[in-house]
PyMOL Python script that loads the backbone (N, CA, C, O; Angstrom):
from pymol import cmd

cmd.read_pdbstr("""\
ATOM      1  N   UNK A   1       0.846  -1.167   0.000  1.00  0.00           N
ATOM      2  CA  UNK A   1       0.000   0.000   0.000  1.00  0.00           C
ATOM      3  C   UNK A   1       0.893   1.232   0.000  1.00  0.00           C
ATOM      4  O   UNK A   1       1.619   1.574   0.933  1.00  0.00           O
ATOM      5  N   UNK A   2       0.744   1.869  -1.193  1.00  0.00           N
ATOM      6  CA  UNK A   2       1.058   3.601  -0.667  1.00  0.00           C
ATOM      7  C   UNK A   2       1.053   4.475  -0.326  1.00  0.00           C
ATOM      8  O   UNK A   2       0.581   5.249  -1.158  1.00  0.00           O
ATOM      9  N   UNK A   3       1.301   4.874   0.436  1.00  0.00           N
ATOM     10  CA  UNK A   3       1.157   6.282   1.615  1.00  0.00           C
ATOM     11  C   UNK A   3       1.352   7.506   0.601  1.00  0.00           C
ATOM     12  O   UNK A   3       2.452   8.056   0.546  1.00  0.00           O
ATOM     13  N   UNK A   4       0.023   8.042  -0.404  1.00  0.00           N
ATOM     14  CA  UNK A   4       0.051   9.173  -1.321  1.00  0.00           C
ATOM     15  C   UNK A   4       0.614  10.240  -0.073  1.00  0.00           C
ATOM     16  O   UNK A   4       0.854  11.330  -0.591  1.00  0.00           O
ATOM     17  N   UNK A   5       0.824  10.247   1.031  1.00  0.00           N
ATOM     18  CA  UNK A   5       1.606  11.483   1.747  1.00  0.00           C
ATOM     19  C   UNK A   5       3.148  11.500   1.871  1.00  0.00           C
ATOM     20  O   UNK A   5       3.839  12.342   2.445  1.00  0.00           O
ATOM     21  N   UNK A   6       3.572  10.283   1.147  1.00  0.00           N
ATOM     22  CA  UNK A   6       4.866  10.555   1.799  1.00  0.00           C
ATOM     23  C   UNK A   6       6.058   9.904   0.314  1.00  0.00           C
ATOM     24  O   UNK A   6       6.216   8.712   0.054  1.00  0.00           O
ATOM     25  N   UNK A   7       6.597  10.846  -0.288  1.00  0.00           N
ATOM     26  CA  UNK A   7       7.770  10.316  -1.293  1.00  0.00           C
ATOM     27  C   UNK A   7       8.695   9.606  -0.746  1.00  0.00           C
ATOM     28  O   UNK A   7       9.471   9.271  -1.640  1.00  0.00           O
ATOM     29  N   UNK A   8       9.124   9.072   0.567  1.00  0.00           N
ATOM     30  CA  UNK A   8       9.778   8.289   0.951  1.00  0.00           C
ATOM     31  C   UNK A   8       9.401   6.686   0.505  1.00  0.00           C
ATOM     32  O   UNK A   8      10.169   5.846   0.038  1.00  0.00           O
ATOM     33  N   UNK A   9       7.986   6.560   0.806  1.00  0.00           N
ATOM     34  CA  UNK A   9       7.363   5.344   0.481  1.00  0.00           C
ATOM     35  C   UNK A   9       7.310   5.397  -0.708  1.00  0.00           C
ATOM     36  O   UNK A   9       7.393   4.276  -1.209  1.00  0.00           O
ATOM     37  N   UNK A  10       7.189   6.343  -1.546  1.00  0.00           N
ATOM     38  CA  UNK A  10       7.438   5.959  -3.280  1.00  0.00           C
ATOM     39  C   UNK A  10       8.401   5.541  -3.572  1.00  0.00           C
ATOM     40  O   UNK A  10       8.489   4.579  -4.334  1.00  0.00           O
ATOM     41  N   UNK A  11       9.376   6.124  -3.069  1.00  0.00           N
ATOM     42  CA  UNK A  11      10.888   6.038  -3.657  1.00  0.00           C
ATOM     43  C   UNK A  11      11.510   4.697  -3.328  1.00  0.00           C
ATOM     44  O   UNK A  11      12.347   4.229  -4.099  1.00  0.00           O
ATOM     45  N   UNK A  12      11.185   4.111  -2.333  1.00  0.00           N
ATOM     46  CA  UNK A  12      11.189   2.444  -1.720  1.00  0.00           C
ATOM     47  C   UNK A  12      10.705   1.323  -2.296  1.00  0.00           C
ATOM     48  O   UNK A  12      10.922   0.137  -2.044  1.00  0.00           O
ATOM     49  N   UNK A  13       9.876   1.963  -3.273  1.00  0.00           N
ATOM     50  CA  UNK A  13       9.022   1.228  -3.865  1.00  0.00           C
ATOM     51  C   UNK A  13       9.595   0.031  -4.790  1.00  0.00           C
ATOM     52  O   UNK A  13       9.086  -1.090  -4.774  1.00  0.00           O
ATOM     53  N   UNK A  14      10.592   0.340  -5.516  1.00  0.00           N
ATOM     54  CA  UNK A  14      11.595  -0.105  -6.607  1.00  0.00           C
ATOM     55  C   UNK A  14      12.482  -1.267  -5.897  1.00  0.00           C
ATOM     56  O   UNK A  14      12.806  -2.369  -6.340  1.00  0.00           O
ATOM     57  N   UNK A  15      12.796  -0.587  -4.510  1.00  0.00           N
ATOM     58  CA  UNK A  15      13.591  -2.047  -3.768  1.00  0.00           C
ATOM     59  C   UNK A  15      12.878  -2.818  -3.269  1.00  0.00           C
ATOM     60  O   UNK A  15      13.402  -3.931  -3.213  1.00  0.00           O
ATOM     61  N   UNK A  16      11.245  -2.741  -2.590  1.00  0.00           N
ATOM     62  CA  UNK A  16      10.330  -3.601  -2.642  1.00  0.00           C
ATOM     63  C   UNK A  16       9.712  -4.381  -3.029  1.00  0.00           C
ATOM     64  O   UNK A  16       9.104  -5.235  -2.383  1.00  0.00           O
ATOM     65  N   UNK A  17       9.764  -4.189  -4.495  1.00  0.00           N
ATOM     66  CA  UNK A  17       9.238  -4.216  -5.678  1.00  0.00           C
ATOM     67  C   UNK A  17      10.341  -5.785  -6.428  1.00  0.00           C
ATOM     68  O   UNK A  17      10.168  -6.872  -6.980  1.00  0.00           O
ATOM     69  N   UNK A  18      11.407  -4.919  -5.956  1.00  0.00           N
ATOM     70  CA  UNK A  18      12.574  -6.398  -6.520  1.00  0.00           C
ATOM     71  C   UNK A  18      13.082  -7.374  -5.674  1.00  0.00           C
ATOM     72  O   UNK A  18      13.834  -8.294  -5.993  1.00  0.00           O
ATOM     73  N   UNK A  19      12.488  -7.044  -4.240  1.00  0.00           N
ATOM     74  CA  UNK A  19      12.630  -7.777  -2.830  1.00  0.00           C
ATOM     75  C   UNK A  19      11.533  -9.021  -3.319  1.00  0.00           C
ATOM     76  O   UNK A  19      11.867 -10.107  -3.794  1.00  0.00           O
ATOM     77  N   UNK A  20       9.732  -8.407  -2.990  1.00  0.00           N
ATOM     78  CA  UNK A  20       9.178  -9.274  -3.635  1.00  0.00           C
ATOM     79  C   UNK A  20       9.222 -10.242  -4.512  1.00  0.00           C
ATOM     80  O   UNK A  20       8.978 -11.432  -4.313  1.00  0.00           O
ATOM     81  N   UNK A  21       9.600  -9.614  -5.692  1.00  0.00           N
ATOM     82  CA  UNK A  21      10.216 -10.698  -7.111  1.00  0.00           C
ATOM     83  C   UNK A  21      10.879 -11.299  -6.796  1.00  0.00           C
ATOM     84  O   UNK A  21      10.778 -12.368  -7.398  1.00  0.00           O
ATOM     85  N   UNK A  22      12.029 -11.298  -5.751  1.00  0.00           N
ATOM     86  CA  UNK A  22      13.094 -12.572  -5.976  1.00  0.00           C
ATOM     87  C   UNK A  22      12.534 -13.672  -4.593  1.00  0.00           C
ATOM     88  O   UNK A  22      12.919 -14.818  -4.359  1.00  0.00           O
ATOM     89  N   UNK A  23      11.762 -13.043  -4.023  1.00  0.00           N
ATOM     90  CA  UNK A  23      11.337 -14.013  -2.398  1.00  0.00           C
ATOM     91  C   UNK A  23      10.337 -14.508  -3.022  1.00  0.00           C
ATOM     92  O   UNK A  23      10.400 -15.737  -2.980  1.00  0.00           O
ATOM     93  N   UNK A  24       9.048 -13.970  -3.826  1.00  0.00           N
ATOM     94  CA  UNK A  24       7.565 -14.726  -3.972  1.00  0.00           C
ATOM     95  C   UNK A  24       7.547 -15.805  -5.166  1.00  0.00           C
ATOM     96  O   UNK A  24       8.616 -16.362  -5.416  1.00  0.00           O
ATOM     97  N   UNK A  25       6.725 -16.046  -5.710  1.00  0.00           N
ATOM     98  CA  UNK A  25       6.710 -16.830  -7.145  1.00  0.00           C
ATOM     99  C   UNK A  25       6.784 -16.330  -8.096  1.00  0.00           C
ATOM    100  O   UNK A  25       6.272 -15.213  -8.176  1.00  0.00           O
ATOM    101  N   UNK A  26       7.316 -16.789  -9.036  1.00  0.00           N
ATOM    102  CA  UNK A  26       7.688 -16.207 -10.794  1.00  0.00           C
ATOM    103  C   UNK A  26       6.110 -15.787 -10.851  1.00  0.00           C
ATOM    104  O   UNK A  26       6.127 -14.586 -11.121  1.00  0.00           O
ATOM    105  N   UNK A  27       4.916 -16.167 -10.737  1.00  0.00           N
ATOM    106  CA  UNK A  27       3.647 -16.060 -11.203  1.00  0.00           C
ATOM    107  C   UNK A  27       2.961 -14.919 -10.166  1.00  0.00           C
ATOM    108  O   UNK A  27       1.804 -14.598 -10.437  1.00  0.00           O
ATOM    109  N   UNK A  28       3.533 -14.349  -9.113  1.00  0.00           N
ATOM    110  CA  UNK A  28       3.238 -13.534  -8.295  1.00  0.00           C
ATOM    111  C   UNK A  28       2.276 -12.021  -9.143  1.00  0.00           C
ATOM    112  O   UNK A  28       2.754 -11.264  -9.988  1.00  0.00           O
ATOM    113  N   UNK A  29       1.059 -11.982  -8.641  1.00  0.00           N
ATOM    114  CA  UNK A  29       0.498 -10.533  -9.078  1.00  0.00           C
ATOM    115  C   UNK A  29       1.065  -9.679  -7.619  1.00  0.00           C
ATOM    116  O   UNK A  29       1.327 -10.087  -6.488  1.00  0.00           O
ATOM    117  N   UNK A  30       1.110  -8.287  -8.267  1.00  0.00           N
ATOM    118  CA  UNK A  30       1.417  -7.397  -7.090  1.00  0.00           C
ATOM    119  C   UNK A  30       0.148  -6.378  -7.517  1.00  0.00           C
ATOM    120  O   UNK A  30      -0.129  -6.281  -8.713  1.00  0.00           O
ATOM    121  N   UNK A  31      -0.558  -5.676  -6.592  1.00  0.00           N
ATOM    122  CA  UNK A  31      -1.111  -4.735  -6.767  1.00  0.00           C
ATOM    123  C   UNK A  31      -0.967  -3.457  -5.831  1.00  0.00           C
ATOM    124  O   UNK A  31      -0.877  -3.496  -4.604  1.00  0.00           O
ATOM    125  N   UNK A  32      -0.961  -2.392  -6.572  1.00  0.00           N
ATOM    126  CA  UNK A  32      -0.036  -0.963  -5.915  1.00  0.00           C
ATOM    127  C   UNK A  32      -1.043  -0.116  -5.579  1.00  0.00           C
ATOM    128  O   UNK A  32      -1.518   0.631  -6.434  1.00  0.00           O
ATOM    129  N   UNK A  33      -1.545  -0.124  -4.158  1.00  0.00           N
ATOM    130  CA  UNK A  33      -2.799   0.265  -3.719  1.00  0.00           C
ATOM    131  C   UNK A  33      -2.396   2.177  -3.241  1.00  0.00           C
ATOM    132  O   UNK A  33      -1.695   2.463  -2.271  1.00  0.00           O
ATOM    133  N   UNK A  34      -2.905   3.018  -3.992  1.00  0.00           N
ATOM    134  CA  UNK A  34      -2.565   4.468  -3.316  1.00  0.00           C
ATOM    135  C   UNK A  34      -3.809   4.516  -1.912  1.00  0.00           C
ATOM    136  O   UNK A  34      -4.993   4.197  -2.021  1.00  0.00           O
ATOM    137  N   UNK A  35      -3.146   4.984  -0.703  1.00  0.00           N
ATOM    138  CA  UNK A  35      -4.785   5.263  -0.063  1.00  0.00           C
ATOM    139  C   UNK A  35      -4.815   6.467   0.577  1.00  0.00           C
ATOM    140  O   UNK A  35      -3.710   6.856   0.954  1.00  0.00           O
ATOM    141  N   UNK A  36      -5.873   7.272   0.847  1.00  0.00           N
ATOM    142  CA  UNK A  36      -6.119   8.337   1.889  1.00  0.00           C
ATOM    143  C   UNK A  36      -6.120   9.380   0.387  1.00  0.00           C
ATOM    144  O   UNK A  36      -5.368  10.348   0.279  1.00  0.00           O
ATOM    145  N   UNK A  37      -7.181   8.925  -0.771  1.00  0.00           N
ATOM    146  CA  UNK A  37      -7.021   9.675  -1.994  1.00  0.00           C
ATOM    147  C   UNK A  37      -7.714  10.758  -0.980  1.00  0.00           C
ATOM    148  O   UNK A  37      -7.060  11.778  -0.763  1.00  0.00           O
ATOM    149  N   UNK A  38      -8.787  10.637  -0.441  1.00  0.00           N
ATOM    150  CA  UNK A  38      -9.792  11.923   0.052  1.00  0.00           C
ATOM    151  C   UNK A  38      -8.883  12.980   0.466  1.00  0.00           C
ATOM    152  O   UNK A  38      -9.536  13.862   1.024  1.00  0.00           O
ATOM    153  N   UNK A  39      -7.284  13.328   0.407  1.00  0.00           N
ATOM    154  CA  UNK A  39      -6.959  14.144   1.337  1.00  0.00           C
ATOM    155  C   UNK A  39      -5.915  14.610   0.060  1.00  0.00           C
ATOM    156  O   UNK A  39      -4.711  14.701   0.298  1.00  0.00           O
ATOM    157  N   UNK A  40      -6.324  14.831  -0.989  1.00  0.00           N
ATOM    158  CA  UNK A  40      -5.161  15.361  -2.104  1.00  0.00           C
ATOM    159  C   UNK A  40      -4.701  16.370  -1.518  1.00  0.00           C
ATOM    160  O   UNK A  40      -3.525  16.039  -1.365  1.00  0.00           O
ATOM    161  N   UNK A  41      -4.834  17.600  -0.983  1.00  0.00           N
ATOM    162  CA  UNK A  41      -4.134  18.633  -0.901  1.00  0.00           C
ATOM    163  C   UNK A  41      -2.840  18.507  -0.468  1.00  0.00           C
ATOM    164  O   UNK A  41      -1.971  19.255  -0.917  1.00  0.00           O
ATOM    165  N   UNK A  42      -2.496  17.321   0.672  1.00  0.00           N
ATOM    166  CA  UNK A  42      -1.605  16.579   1.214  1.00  0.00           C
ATOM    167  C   UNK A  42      -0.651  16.064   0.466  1.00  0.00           C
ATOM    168  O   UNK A  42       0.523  16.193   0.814  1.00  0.00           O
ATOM    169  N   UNK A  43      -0.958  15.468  -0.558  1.00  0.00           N
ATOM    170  CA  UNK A  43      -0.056  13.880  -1.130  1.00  0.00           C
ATOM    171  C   UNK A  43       0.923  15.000  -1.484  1.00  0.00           C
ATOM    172  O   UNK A  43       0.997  16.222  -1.607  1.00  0.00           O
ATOM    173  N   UNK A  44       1.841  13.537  -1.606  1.00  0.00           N
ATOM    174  CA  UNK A  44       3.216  14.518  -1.836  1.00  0.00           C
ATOM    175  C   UNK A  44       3.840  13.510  -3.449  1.00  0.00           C
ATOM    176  O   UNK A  44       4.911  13.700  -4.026  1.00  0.00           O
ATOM    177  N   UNK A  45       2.576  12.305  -3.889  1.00  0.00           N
ATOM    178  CA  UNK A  45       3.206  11.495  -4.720  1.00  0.00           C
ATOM    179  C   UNK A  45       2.177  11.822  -5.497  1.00  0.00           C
ATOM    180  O   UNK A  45       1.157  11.747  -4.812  1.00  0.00           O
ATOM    181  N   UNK A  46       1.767  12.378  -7.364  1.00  0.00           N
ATOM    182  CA  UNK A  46       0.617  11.889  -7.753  1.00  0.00           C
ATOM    183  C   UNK A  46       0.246  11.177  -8.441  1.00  0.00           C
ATOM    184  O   UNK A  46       1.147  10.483  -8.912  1.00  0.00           O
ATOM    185  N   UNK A  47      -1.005  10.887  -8.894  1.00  0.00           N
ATOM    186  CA  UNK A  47      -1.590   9.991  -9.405  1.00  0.00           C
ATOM    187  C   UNK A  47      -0.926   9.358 -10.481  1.00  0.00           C
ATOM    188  O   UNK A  47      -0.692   8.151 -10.541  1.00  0.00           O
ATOM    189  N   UNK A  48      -0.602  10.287 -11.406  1.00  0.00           N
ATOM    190  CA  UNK A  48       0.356  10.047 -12.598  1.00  0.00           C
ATOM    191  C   UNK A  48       1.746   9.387 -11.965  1.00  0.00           C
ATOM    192  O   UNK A  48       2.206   8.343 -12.427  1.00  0.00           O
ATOM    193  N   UNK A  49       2.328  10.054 -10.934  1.00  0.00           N
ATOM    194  CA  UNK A  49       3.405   9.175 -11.156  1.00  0.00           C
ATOM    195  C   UNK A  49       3.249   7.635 -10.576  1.00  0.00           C
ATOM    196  O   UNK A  49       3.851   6.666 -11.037  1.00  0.00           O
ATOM    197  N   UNK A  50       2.326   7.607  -9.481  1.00  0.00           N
ATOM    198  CA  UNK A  50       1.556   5.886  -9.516  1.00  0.00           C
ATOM    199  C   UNK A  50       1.962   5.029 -10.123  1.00  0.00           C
ATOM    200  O   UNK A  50       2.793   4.134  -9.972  1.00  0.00           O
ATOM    201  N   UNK A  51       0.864   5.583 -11.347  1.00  0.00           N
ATOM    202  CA  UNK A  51       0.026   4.849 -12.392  1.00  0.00           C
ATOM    203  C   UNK A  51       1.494   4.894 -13.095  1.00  0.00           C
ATOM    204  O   UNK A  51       2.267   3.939 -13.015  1.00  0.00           O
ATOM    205  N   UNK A  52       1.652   5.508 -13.450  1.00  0.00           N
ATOM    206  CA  UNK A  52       3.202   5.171 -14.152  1.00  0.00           C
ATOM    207  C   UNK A  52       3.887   4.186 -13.761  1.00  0.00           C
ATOM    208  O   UNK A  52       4.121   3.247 -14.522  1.00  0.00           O
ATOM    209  N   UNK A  53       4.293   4.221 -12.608  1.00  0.00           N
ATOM    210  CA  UNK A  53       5.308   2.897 -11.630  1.00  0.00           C
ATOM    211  C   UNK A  53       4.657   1.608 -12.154  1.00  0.00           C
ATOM    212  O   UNK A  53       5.287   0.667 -12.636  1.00  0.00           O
ATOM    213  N   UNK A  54       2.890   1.694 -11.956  1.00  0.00           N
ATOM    214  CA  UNK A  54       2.608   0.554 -11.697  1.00  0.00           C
ATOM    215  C   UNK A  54       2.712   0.303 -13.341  1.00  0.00           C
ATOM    216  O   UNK A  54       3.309  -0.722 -13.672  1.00  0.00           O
ATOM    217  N   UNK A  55       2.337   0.905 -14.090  1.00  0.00           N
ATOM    218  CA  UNK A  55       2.724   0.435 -15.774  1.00  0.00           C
ATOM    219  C   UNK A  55       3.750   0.180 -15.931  1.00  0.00           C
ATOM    220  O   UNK A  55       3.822  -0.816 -16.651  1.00  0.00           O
ATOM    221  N   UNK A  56       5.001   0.672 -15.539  1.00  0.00           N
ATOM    222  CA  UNK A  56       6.547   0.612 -15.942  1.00  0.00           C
ATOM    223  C   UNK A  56       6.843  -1.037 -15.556  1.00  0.00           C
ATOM    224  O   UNK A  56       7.736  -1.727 -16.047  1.00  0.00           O
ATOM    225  N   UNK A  57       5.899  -1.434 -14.602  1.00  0.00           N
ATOM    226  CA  UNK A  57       6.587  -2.280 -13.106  1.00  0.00           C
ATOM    227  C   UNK A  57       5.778  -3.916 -13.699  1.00  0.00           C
ATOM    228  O   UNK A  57       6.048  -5.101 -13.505  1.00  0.00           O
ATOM    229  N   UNK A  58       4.524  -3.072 -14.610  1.00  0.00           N
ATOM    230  CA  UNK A  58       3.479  -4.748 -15.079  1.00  0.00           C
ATOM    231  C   UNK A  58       2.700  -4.525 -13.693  1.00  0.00           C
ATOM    232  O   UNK A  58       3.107  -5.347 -12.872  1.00  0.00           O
ATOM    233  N   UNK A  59       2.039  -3.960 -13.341  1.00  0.00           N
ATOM    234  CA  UNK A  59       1.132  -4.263 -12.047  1.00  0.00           C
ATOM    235  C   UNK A  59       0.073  -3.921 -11.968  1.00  0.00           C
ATOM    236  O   UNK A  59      -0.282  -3.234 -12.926  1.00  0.00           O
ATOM    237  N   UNK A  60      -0.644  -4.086 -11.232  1.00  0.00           N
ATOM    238  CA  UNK A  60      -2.045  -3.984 -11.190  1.00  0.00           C
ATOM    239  C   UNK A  60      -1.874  -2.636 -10.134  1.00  0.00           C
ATOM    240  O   UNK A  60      -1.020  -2.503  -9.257  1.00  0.00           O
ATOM    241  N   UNK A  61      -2.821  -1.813 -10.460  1.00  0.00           N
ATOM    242  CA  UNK A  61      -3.068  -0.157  -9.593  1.00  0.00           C
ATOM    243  C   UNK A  61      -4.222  -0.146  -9.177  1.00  0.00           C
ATOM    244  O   UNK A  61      -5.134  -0.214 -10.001  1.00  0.00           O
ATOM    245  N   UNK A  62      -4.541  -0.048  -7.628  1.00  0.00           N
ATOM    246  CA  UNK A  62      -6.055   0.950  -7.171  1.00  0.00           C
ATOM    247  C   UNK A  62      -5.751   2.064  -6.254  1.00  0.00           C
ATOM    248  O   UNK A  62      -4.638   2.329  -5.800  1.00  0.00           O
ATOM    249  N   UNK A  63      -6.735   2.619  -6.054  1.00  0.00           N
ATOM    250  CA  UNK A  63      -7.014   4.340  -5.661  1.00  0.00           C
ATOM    251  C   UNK A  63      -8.065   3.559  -4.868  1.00  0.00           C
ATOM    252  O   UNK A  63      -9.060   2.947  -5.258  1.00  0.00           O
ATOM    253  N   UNK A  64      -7.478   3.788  -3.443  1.00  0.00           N
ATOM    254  CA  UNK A  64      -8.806   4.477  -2.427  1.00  0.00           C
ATOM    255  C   UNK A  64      -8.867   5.500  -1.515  1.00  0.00           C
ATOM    256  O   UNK A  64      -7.887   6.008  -0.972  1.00  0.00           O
ATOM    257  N   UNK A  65     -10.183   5.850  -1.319  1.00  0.00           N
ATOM    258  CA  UNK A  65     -10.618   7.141  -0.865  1.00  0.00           C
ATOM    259  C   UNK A  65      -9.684   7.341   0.921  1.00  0.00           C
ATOM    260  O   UNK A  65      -8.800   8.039   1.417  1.00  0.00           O
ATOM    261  N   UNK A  66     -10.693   6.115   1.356  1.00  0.00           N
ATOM    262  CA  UNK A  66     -10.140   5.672   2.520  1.00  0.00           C
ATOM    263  C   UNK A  66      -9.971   4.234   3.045  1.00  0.00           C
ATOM    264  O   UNK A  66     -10.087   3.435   2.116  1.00  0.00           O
ATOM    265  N   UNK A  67      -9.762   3.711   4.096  1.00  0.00           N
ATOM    266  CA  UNK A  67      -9.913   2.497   4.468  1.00  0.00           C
ATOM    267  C   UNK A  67     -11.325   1.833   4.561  1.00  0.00           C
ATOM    268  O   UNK A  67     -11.326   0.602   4.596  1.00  0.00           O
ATOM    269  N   UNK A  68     -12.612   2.528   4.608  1.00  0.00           N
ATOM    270  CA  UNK A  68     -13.692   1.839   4.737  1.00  0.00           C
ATOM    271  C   UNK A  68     -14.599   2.115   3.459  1.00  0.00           C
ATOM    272  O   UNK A  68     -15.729   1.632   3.384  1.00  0.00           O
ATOM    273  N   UNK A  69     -14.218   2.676   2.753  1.00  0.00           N
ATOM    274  CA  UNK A  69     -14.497   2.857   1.564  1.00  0.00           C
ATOM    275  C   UNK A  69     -14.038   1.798  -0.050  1.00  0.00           C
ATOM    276  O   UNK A  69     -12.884   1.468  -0.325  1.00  0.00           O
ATOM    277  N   UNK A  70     -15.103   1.500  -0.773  1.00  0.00           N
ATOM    278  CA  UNK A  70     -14.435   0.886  -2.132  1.00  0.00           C
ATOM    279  C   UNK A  70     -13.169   1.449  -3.043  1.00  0.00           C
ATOM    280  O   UNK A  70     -12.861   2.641  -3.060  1.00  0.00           O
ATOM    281  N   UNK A  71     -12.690   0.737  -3.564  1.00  0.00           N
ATOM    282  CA  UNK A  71     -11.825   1.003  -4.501  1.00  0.00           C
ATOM    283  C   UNK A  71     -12.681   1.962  -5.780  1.00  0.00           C
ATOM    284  O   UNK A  71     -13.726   1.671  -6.362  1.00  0.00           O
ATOM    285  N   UNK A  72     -11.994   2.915  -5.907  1.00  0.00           N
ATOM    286  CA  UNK A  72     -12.352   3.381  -6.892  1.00  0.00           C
ATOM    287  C   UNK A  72     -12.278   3.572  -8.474  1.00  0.00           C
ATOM    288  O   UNK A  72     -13.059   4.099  -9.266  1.00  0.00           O
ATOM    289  N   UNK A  73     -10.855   2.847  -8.659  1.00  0.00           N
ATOM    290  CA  UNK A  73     -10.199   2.318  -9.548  1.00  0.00           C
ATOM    291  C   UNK A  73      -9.219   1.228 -10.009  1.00  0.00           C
ATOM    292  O   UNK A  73      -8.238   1.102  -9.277  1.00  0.00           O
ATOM    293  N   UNK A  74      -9.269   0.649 -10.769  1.00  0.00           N
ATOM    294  CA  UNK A  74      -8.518  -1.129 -10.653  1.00  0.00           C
ATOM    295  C   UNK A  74      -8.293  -1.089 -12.056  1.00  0.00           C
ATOM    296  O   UNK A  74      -9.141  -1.177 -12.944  1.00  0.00           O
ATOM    297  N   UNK A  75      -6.821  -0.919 -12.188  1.00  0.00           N
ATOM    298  CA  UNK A  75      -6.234  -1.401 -13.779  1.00  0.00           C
ATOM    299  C   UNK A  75      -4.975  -2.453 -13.858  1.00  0.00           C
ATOM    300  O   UNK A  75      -4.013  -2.882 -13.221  1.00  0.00           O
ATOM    301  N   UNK A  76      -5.466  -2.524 -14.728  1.00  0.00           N
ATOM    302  CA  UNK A  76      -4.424  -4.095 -14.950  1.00  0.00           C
ATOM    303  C   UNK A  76      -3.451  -3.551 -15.978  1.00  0.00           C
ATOM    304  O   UNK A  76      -4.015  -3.356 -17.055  1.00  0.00           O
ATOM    305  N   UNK A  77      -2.033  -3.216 -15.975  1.00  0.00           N
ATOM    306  CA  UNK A  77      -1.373  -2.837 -16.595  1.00  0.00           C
ATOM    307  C   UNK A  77       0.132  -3.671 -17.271  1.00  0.00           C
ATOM    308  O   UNK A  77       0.876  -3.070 -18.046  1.00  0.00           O
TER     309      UNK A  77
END
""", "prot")
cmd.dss("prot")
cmd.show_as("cartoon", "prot")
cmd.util.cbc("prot")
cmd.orient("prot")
């Protein structure tokens, strides 16, 4: 999950990302969840650059509002 408040957790993302791949299964889906969308004024990561990672990366992307709330978006990239 990504913390849209904080570019630290973006930037981690890439060594997580290749941590996963070499510990889980060759067939492993990852999906790159942004959350706490309700509070844009905040984020410090946006949407675009996400959705980018998760395209660059082959992954599946959602956007949620909050924790008790639905997903608002789900792409398979």
């Amino acid at each position: 999950m990504l913390n849209v408040f904080s570019r630290e957790t973006f930037n981690a993302l890439t060594n997580w990302l290749s941590d996963a791949r070499a510990l889980a299964s060759p067939n492993i889906s990852i999906t790159l969840v942004g959350n706490k969308r309700d509070l844009d004024v905040e984020r410090e990561v946006t949407f675009l650059e996400a959705s980018r990672f998760a395209q660059e990366n082959g992954m599946y992307s959602a956007l949620l509002f909050s924790y008790s709330e639905l997903l608002v978006e789900f792409r398979r990239f």
